[in-house]
One Martini backbone bead per residue (centre of mass of N, CA, C, O) as a GRO file, in nm:
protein
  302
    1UNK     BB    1  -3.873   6.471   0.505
    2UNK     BB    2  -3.597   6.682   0.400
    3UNK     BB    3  -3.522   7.028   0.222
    4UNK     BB    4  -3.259   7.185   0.056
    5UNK     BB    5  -3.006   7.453   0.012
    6UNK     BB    6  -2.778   7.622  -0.141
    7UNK     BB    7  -2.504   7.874  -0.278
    8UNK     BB    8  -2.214   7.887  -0.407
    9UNK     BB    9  -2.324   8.031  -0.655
   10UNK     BB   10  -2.482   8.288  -0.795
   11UNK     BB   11  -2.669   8.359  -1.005
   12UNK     BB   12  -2.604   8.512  -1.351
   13UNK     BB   13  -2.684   8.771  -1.628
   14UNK     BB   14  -2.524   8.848  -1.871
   15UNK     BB   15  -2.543   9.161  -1.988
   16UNK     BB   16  -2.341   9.379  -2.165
   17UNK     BB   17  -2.101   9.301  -1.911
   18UNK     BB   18  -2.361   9.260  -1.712
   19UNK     BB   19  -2.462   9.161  -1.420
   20UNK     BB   20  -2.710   8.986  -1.297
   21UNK     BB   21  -2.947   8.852  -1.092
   22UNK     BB   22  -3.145   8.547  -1.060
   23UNK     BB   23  -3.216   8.411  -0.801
   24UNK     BB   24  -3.513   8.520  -0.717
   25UNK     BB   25  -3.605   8.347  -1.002
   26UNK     BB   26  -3.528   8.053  -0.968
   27UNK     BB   27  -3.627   7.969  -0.649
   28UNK     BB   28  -3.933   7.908  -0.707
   29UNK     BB   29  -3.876   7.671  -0.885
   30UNK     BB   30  -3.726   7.501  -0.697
   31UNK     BB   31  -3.938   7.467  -0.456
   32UNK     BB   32  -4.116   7.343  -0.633
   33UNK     BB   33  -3.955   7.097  -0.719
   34UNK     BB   34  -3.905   6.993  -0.410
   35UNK     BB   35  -4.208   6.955  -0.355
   36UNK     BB   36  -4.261   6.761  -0.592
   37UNK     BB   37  -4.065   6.544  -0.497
   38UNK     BB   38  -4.140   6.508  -0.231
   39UNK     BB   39  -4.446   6.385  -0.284
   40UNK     BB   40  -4.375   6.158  -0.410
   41UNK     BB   41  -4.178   5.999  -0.205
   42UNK     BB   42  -4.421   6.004  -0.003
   43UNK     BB   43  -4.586   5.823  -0.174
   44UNK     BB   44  -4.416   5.594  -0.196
   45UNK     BB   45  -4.343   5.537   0.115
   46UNK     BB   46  -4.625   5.459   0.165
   47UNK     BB   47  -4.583   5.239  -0.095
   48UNK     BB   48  -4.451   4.999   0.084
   49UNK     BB   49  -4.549   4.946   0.300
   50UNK     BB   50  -4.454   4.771   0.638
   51UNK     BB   51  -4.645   4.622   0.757
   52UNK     BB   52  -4.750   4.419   0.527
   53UNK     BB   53  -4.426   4.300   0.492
   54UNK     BB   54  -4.434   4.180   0.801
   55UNK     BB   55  -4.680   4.013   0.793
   56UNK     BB   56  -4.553   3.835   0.572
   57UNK     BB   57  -4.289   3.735   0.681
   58UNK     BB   58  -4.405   3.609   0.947
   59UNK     BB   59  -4.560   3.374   0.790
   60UNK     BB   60  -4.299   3.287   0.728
   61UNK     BB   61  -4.152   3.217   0.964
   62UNK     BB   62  -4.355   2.949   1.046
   63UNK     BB   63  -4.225   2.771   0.804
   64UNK     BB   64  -4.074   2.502   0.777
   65UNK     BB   65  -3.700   2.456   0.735
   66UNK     BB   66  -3.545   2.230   0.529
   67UNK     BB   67  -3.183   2.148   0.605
   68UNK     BB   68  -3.258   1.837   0.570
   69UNK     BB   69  -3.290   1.482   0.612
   70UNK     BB   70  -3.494   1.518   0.842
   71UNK     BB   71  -3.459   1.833   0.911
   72UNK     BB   72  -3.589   2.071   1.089
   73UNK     BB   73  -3.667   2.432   1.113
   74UNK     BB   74  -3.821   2.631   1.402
   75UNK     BB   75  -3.991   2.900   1.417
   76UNK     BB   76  -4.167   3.115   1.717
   77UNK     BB   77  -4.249   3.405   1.681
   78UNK     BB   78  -4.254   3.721   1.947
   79UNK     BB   79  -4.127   3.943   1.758
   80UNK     BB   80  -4.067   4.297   1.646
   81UNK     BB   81  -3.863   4.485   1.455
   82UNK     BB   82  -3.819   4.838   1.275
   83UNK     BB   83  -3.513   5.048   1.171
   84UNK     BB   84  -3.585   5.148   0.939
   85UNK     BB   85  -3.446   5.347   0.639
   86UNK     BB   86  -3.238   5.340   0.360
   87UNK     BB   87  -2.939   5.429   0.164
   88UNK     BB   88  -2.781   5.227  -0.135
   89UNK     BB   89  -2.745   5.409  -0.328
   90UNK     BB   90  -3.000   5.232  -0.543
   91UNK     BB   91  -3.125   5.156  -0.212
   92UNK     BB   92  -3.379   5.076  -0.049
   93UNK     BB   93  -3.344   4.979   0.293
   94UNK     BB   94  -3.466   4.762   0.551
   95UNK     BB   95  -3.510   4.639   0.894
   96UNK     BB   96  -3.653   4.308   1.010
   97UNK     BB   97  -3.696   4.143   1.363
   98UNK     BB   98  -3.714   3.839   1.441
   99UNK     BB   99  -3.794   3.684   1.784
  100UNK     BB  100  -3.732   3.347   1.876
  101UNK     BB  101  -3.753   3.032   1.917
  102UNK     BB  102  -3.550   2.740   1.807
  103UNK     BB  103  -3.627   2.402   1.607
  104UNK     BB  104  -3.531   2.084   1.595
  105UNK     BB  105  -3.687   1.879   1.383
  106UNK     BB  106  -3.808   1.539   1.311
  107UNK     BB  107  -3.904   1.395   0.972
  108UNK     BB  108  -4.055   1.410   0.683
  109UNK     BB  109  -4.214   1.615   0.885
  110UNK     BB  110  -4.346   1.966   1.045
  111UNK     BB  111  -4.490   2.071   1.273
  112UNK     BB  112  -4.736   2.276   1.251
  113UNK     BB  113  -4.788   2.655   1.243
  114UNK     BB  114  -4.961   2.907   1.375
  115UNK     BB  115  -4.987   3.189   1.317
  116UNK     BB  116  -4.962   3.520   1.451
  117UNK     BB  117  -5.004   3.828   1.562
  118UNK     BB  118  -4.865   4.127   1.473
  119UNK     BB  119  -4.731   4.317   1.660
  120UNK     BB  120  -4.564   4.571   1.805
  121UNK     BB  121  -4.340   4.759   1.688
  122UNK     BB  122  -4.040   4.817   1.718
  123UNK     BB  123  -3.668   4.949   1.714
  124UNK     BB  124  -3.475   4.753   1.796
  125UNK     BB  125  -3.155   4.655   1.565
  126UNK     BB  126  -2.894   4.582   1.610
  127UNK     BB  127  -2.861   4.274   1.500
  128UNK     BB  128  -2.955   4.125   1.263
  129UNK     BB  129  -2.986   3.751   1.108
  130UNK     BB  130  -2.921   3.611   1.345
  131UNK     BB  131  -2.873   3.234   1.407
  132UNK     BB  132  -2.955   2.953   1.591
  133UNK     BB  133  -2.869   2.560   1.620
  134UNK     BB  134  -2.941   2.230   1.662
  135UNK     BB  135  -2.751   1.914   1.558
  136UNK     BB  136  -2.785   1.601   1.562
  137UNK     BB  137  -2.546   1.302   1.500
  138UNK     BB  138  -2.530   1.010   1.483
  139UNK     BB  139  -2.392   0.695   1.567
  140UNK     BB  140  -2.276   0.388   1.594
  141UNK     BB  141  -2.079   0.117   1.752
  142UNK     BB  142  -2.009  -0.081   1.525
  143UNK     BB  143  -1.763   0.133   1.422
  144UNK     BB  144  -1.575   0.077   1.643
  145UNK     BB  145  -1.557  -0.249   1.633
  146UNK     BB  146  -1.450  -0.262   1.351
  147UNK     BB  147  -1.167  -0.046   1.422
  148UNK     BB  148  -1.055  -0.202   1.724
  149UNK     BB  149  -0.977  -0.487   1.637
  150UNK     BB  150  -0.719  -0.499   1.489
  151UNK     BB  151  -0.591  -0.316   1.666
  152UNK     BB  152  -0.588  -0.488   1.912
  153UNK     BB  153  -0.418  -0.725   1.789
  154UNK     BB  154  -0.160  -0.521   1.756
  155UNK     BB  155  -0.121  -0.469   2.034
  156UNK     BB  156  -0.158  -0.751   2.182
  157UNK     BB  157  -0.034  -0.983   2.011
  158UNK     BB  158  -0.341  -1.097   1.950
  159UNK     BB  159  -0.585  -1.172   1.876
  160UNK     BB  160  -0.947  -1.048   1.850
  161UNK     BB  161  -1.294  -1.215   1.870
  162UNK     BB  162  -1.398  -0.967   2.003
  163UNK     BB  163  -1.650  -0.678   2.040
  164UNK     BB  164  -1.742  -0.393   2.263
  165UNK     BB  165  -1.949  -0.139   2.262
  166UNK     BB  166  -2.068   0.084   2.543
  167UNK     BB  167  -2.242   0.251   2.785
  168UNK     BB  168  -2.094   0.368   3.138
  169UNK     BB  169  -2.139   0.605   3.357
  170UNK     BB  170  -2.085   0.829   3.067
  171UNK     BB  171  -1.889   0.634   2.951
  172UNK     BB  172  -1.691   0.461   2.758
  173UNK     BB  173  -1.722   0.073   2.686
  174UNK     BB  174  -1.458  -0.188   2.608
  175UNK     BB  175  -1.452  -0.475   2.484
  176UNK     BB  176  -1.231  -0.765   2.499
  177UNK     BB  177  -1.166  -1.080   2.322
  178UNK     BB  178  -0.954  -1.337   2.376
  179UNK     BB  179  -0.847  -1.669   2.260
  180UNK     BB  180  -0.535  -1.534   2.375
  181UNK     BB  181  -0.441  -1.413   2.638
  182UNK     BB  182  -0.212  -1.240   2.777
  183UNK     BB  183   0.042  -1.202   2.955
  184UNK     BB  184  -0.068  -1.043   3.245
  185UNK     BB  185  -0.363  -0.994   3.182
  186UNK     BB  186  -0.666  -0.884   3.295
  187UNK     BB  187  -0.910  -1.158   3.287
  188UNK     BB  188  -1.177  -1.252   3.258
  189UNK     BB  189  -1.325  -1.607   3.243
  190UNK     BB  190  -1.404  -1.541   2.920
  191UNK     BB  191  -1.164  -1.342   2.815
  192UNK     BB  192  -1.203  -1.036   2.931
  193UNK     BB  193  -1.143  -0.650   2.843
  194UNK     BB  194  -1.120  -0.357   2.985
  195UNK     BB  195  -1.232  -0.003   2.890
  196UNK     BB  196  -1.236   0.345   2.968
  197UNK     BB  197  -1.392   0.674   2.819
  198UNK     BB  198  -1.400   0.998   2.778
  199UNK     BB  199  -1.646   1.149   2.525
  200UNK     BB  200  -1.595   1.479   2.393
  201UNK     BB  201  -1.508   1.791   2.343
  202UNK     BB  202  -1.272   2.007   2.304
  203UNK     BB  203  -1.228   2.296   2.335
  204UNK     BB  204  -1.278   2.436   2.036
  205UNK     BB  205  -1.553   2.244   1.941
  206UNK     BB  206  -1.413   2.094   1.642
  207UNK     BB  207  -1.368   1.806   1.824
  208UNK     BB  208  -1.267   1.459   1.955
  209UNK     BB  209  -1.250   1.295   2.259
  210UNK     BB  210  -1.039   1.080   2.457
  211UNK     BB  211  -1.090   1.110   2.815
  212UNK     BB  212  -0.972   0.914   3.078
  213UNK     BB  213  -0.822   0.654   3.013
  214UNK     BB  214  -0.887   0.310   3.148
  215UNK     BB  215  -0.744  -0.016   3.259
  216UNK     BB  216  -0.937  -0.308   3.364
  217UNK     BB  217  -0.882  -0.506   3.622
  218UNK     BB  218  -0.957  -0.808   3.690
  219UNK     BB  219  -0.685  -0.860   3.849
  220UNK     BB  220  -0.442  -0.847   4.043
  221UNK     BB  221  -0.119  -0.688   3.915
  222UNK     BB  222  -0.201  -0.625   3.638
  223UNK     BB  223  -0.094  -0.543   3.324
  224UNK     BB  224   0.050  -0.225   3.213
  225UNK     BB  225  -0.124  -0.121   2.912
  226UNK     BB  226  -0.127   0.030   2.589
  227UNK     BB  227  -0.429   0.191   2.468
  228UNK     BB  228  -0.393   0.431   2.274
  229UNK     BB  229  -0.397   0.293   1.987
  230UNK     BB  230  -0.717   0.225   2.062
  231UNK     BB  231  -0.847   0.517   2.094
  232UNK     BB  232  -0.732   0.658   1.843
  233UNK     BB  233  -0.922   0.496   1.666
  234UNK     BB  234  -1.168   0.529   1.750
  235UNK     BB  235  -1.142   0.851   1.728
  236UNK     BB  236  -1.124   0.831   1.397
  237UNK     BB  237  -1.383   0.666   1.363
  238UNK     BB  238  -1.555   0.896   1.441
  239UNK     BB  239  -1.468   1.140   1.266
  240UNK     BB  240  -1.519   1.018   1.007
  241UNK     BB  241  -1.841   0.959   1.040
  242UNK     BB  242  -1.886   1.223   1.117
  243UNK     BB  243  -1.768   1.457   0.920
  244UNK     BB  244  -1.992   1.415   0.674
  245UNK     BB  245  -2.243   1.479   0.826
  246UNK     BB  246  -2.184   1.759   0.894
  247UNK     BB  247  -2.115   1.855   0.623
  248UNK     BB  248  -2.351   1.810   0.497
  249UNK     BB  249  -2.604   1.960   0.641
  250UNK     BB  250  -2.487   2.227   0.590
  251UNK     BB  251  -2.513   2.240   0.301
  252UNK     BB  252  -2.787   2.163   0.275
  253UNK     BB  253  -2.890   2.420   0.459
  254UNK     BB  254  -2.786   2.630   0.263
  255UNK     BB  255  -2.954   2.576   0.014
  256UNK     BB  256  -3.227   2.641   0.176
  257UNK     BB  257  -3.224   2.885   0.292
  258UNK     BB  258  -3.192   2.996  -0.050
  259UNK     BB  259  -3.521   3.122  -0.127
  260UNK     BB  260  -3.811   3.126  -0.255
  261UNK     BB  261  -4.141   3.250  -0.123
  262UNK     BB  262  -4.280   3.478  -0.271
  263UNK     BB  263  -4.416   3.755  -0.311
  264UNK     BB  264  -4.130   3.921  -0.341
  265UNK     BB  265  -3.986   3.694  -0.153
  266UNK     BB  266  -3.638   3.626  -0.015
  267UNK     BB  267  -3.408   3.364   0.104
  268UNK     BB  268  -3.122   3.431   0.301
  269UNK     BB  269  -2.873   3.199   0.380
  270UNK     BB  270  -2.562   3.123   0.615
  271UNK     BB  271  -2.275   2.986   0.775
  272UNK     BB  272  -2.032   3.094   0.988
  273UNK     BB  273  -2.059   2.845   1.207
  274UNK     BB  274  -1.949   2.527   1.381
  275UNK     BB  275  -2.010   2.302   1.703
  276UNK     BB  276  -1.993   2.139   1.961
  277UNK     BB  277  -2.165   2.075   2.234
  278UNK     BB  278  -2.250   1.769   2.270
  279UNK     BB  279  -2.214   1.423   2.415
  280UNK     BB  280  -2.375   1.156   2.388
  281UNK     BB  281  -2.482   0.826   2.536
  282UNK     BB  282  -2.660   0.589   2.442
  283UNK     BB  283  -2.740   0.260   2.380
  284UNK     BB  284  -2.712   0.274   2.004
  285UNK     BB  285  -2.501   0.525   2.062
  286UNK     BB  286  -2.415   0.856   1.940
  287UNK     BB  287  -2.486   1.202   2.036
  288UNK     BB  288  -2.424   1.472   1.851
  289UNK     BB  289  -2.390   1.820   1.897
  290UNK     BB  290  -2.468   2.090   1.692
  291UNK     BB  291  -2.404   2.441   1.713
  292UNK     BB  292  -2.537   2.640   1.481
  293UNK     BB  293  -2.435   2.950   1.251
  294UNK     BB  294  -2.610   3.249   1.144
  295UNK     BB  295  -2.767   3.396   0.848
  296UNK     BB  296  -3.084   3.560   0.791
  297UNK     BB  297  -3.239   3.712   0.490
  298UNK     BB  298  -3.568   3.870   0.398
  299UNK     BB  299  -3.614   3.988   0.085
  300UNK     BB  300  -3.789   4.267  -0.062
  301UNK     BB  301  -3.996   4.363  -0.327
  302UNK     BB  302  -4.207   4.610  -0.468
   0.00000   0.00000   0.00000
């Protein structure tokens, strides 16, 4: 700490209409007390302790935080810097970065991480508090066959007694079985249709598409016919589906973020965006994933 003055106007004491300076004599005392002010200052600052307060952080940052059902955070903190202390208003704030991969457990509870000793302090914090991570979203293809059928039967002007939908060498792979085929349109001899595409997310990673659609045909000469409205029922149906879980886990992890965690520390955390990051085909399902980033900051009170 450095404490200075100056004098716009030097003091003086009028007695019967003449000026005296008085700056000489009222110097010792400012200095005294700027001395004075110093001292508590410095001894506050002392009893800050940086060190014990990231230490408590620490052990706090290695605790699994449950950000939805059954899906815990779990970070594990492998640096630390600390970019001193300023002044805002009339708060003294300080930033501490722990830094290190972040991972997302599945189940009931989250396995246990034994805290590290707390390294040798940084100084570089260009910007704190930001962290991503991955979250998959399940769906099952049962939702795709109940909402393909009724389409298809009115695509295609007649039946669809079953409907399946499986992967197939990384394709979403649909089939349809006919009571009464269309004429002109090749099936299998048990009277089934297929087509495939690939179910990917779109540029901006915002929503999902089914990109390179094409109806396989079973013989030679087969009727080309428009699946365009059975692949976008899929496609809106799976939309509905994933979008209240993305929903949901966002709203839910923003709420768990933001918590007591003891001894004078709070953590404040929020989303700021998230995107489809890949679409996985399962045996039994789609598997959505979902790379989500935000702001998280441990703010202690002295």
């Amino acid at each position: 700490m450095a404490q200075s003055y100056r004098w716009t106007e030097p003091p003086t004491l009028r007695i019967f209409g003449r000026d005296i300076p008085i700056a000489e004599r009222v110097e010792p005392q400012i200095r005294a007390q700027s001395r004075r002010i110093e001292g508590e200052v410095a001894a506050k600052m002392r009893a800050i302790d940086v060190r014990r307060k990231a230490e408590t952080a620490w052990r706090h940052a290695f605790t699994p935080v449950q950000i939805a059902d059954n899906v815990w955070l779990r970070m594990t903190p492998q640096s630390v810097a600390f970019a001193g202390l300023h002044t805002t208003s009339d708060v003294l704030e300080g930033a501490i970065e722990f830094s290190g991969p972040v991972e997302t457990d599945f189940g009931a509870t989250a396995p246990a991480a034994s805290p590290t000793p707390l390294p040798q302090l940084g100084s570089d914090v260009p910007d704190p508090g930001h962290f991503e991570f991955l979250v998959p979203l399940t769906l099952g293809y049962q939702i795709l066959r109940e909402v393909i059928q009724p389409v298809a039967s009115q695509a295609f002007n007649t039946t669809v007694k079953d409907v399946d939908v499986y992967p197939s060498n990384g394709k979403l792979a649909i089939g349809l079985q006919f009571d009464t085929p269309p004429a002109g349109v090749g099936v299998t001899s048990d009277g089934w249709v297929y087509m495939t595409a690939q179910l990917k997310p779109d540029a901006a990673g915002t929503t999902l598409a089914l990109d390179g659609a094409q109806l396989l045909a079973a013989v030679p000469n087969a009727t080309t016919l428009d699946i365009s409205k059975i692949l976008d029922a899929a496609r809106q149906k799976v939309l509905a589906d994933y979008k209240p879980q993305y929903d949901a886990v966002l709203q839910q992890a923003n709420a768990k973020l933001t918590r007591d965690l003891g001894n004078g520390f709070r953590s404040h955390g929020s989303f700021t965006s998230a995107s489809i990051d890949k679409v996985v085909l399962l045996k039994d399902g789609i598997e959505v994933v979902v790379r989500a980033a935000g702001t998280l900051r441990v703010v202690s009170t002295p």
